[in-house]
Biotite code that builds the C-alpha atoms (Angstrom):
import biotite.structure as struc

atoms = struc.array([
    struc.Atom([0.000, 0.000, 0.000], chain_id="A", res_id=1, res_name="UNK", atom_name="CA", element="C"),
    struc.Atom([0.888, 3.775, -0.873], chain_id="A", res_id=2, res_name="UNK", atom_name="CA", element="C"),
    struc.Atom([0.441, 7.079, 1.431], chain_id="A", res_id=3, res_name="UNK", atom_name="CA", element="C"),
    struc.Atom([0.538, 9.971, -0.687], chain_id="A", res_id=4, res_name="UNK", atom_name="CA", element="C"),
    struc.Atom([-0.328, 13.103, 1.681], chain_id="A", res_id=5, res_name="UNK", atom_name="CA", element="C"),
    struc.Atom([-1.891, 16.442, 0.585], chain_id="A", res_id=6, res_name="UNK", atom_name="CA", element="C"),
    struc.Atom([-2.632, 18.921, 2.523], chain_id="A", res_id=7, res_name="UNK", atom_name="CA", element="C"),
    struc.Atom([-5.860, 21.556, 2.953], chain_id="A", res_id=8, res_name="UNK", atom_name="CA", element="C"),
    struc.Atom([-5.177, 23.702, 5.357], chain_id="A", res_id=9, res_name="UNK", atom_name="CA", element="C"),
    struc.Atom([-5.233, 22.733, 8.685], chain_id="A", res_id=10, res_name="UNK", atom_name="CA", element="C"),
    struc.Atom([-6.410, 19.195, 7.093], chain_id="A", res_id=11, res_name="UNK", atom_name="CA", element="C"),
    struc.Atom([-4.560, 15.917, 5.747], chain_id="A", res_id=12, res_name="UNK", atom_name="CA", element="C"),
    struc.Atom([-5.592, 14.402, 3.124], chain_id="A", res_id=13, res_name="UNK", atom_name="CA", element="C"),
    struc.Atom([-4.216, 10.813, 2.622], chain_id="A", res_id=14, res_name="UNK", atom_name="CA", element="C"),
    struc.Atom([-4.606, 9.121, -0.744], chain_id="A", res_id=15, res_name="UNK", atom_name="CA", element="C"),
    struc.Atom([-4.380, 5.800, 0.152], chain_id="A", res_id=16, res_name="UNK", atom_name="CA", element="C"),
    struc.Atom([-3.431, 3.068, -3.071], chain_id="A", res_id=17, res_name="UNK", atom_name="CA", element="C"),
    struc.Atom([-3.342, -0.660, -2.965], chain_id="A", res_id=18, res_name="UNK", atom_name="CA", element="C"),
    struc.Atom([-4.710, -3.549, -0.131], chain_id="A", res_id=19, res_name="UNK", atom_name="CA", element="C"),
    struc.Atom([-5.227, -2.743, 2.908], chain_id="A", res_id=20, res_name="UNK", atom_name="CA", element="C"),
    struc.Atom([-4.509, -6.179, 4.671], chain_id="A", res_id=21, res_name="UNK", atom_name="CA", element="C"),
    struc.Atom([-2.435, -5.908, 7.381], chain_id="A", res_id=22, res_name="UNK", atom_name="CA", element="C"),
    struc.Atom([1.116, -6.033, 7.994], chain_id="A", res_id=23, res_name="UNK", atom_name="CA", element="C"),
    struc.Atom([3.891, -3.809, 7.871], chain_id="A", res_id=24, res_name="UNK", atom_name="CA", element="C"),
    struc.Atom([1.809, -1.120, 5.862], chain_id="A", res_id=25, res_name="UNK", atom_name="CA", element="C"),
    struc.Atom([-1.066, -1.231, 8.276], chain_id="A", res_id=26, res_name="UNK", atom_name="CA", element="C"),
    struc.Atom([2.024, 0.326, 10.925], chain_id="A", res_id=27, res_name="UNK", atom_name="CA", element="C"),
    struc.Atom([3.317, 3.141, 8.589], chain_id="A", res_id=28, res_name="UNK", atom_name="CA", element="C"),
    struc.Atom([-0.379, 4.353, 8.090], chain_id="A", res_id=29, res_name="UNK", atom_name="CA", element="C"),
    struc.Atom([-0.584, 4.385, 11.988], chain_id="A", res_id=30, res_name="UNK", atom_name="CA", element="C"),
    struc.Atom([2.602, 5.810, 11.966], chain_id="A", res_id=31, res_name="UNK", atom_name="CA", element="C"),
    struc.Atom([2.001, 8.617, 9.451], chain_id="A", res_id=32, res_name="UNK", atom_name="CA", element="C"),
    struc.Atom([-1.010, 9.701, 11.373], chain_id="A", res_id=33, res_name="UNK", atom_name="CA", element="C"),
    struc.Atom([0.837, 9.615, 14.744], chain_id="A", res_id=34, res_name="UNK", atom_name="CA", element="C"),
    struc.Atom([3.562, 11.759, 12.625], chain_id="A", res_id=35, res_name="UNK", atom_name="CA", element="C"),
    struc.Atom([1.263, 14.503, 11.892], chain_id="A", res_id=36, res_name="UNK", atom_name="CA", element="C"),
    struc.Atom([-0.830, 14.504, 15.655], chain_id="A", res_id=37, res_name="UNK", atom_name="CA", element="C"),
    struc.Atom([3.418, 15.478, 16.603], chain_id="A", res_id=38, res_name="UNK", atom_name="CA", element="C"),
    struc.Atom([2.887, 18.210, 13.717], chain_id="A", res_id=39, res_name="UNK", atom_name="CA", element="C"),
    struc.Atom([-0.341, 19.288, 15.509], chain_id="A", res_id=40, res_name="UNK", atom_name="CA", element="C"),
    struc.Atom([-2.714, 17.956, 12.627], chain_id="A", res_id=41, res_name="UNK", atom_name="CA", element="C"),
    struc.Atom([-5.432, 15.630, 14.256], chain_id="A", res_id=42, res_name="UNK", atom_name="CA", element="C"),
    struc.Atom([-8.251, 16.190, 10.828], chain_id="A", res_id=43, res_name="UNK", atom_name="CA", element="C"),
    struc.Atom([-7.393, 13.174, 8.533], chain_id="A", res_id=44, res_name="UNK", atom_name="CA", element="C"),
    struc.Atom([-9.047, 12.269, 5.067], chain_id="A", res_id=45, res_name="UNK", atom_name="CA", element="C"),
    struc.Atom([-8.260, 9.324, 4.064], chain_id="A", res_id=46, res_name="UNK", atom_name="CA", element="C"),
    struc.Atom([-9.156, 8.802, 0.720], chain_id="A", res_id=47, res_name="UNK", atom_name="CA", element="C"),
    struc.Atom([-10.137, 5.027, -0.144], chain_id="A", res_id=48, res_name="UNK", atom_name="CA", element="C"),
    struc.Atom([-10.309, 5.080, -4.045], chain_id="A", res_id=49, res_name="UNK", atom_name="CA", element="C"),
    struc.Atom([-7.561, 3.854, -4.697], chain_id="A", res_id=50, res_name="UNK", atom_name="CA", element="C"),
    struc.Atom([-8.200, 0.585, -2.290], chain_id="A", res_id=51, res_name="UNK", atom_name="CA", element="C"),
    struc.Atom([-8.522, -2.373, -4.051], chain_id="A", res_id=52, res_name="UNK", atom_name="CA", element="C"),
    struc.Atom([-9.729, -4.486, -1.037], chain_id="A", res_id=53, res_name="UNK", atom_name="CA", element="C"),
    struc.Atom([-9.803, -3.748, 2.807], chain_id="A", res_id=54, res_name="UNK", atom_name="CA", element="C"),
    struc.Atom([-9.513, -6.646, 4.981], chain_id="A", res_id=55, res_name="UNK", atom_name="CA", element="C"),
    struc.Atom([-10.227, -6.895, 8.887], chain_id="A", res_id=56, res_name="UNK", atom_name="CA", element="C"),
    struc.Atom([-6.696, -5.685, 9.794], chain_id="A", res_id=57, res_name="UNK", atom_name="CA", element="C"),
    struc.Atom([-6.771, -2.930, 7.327], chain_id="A", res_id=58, res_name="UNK", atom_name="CA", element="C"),
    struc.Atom([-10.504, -2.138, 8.928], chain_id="A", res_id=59, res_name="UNK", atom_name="CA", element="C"),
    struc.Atom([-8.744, -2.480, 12.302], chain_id="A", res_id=60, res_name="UNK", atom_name="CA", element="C"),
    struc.Atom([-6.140, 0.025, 11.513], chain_id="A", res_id=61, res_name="UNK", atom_name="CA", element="C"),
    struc.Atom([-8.514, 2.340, 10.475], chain_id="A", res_id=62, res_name="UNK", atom_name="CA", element="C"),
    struc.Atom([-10.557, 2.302, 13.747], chain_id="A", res_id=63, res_name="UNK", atom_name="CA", element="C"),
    struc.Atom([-6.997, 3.189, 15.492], chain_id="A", res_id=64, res_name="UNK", atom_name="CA", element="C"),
    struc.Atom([-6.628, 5.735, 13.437], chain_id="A", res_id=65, res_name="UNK", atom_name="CA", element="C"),
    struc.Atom([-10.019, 7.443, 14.475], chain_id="A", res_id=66, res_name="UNK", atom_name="CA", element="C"),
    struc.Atom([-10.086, 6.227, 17.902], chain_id="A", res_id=67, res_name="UNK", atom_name="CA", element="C"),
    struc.Atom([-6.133, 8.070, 18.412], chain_id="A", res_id=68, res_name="UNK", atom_name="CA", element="C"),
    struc.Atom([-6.846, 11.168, 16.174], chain_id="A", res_id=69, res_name="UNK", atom_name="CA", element="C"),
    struc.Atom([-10.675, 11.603, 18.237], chain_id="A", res_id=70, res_name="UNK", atom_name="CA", element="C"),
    struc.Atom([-8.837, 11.282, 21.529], chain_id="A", res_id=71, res_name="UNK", atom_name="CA", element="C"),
    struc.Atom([-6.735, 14.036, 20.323], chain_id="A", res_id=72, res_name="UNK", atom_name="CA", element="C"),
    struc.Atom([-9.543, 16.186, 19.808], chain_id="A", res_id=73, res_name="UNK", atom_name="CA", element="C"),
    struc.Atom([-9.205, 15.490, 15.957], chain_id="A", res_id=74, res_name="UNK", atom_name="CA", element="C"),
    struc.Atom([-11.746, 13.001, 13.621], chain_id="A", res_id=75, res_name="UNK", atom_name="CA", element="C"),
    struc.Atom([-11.150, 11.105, 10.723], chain_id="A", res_id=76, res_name="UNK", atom_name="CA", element="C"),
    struc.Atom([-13.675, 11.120, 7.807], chain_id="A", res_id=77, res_name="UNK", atom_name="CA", element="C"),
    struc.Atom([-13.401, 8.613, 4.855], chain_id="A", res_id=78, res_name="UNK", atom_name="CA", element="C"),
    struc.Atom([-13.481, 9.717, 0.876], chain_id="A", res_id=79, res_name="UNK", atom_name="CA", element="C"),
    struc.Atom([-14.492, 7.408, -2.104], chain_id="A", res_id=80, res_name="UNK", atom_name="CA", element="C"),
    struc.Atom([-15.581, 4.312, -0.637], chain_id="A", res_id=81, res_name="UNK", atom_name="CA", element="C"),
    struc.Atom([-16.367, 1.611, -3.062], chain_id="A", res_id=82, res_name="UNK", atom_name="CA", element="C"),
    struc.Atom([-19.183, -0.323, -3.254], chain_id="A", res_id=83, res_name="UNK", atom_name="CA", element="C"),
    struc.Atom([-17.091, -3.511, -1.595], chain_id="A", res_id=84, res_name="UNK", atom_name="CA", element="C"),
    struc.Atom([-15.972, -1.003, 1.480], chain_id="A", res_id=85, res_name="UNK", atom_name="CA", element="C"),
    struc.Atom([-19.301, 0.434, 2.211], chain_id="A", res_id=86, res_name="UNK", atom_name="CA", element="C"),
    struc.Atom([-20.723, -3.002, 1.916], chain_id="A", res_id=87, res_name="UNK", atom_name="CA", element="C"),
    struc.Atom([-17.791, -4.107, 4.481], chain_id="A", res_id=88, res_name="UNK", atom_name="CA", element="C"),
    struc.Atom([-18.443, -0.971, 6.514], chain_id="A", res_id=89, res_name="UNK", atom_name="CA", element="C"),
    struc.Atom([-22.518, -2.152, 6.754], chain_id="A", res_id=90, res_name="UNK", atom_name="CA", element="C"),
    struc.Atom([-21.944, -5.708, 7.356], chain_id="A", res_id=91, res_name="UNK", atom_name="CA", element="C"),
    struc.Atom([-19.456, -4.670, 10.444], chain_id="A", res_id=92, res_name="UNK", atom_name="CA", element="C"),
    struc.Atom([-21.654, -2.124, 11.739], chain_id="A", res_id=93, res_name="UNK", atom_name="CA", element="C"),
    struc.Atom([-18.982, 0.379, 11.606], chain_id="A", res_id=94, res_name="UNK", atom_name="CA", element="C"),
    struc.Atom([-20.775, 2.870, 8.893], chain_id="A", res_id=95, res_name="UNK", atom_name="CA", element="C"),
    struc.Atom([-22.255, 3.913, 12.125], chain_id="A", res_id=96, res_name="UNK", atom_name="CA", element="C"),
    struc.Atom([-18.808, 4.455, 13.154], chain_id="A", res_id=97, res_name="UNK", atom_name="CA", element="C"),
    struc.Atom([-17.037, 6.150, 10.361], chain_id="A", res_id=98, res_name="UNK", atom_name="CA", element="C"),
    struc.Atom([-18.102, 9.294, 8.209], chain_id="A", res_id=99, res_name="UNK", atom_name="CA", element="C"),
    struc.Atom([-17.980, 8.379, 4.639], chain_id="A", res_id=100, res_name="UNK", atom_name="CA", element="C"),
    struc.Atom([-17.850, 11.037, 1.775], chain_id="A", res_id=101, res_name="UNK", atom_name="CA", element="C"),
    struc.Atom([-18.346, 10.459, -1.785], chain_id="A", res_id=102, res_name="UNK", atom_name="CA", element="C"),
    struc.Atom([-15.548, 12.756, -2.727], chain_id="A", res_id=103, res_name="UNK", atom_name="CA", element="C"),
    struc.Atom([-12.459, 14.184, -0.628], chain_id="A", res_id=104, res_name="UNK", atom_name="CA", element="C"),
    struc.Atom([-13.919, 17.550, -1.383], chain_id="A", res_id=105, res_name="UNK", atom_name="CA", element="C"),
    struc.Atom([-17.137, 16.711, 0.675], chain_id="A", res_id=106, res_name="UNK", atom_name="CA", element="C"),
    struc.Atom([-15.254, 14.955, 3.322], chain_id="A", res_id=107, res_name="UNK", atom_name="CA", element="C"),
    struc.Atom([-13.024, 18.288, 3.353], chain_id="A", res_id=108, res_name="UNK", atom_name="CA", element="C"),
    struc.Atom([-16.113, 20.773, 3.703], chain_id="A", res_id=109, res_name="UNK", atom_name="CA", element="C"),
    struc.Atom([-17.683, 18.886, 6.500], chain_id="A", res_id=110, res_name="UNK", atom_name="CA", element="C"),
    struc.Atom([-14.729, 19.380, 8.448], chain_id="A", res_id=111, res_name="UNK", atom_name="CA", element="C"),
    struc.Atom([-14.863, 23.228, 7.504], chain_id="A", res_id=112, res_name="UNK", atom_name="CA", element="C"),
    struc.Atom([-18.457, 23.330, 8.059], chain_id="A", res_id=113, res_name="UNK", atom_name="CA", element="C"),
    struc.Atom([-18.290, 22.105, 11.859], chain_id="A", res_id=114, res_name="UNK", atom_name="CA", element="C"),
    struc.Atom([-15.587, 24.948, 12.605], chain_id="A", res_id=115, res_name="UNK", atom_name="CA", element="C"),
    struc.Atom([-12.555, 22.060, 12.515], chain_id="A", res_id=116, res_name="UNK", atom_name="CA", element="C"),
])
């Protein structure tokens, strides 16, 4: 899997490419978000378009991700879920969890919107 980070102000944006199946990759995401909590950035996008599958770990990692950037005051919305993910997400339960956007743009504003 690939990070590619933009950012949008005061937001990251995380283009994220590849499977999401655990493993060493599953870390550096973690790690990449605990990189920019020390750079004071706790508003992450990650955009999932690029996924080709997400498996429990890589659903896992994602919940750690929220739950550390939400206990930093912070959130973590997701952009361009596929059919599979959302279908994953619904199945788990976890859409009631996560904030999914169609487009990073959307997932972008409703940070903006709430004053983030």
């Amino acid at each position: 899997m690939k990070i590619q980070e933009n950012m949008e102000g005061r937001i990251a944006v995380l283009t994220l490419k590849g499977k999401m199946m655990g493993g060493p990759e599953m870390q550096e995401l973690h790690d990449h978000i605990k990189g920019l909590m020390n750079d004071g950035v706790n508003k992450v996008v990650a955009d999932l378009g690029k996924v080709k599958w997400l498996n429990s770990s890589g659903l896992g990692t994602l919940m750690g991700a929220l739950t550390t950037l939400r206990n930093d005051g912070g959130d973590l919305k997701l952009a361009h879920t596929s059919d599979k993910i959302q279908s994953l997400l619904m199945i788990t339960k976890l859409i009631s969890i996560f904030e999914t956007y169609e487009d990073v743009e959307s997932a972008v504003k409703a940070f903006e919107a709430a004053g983030e």
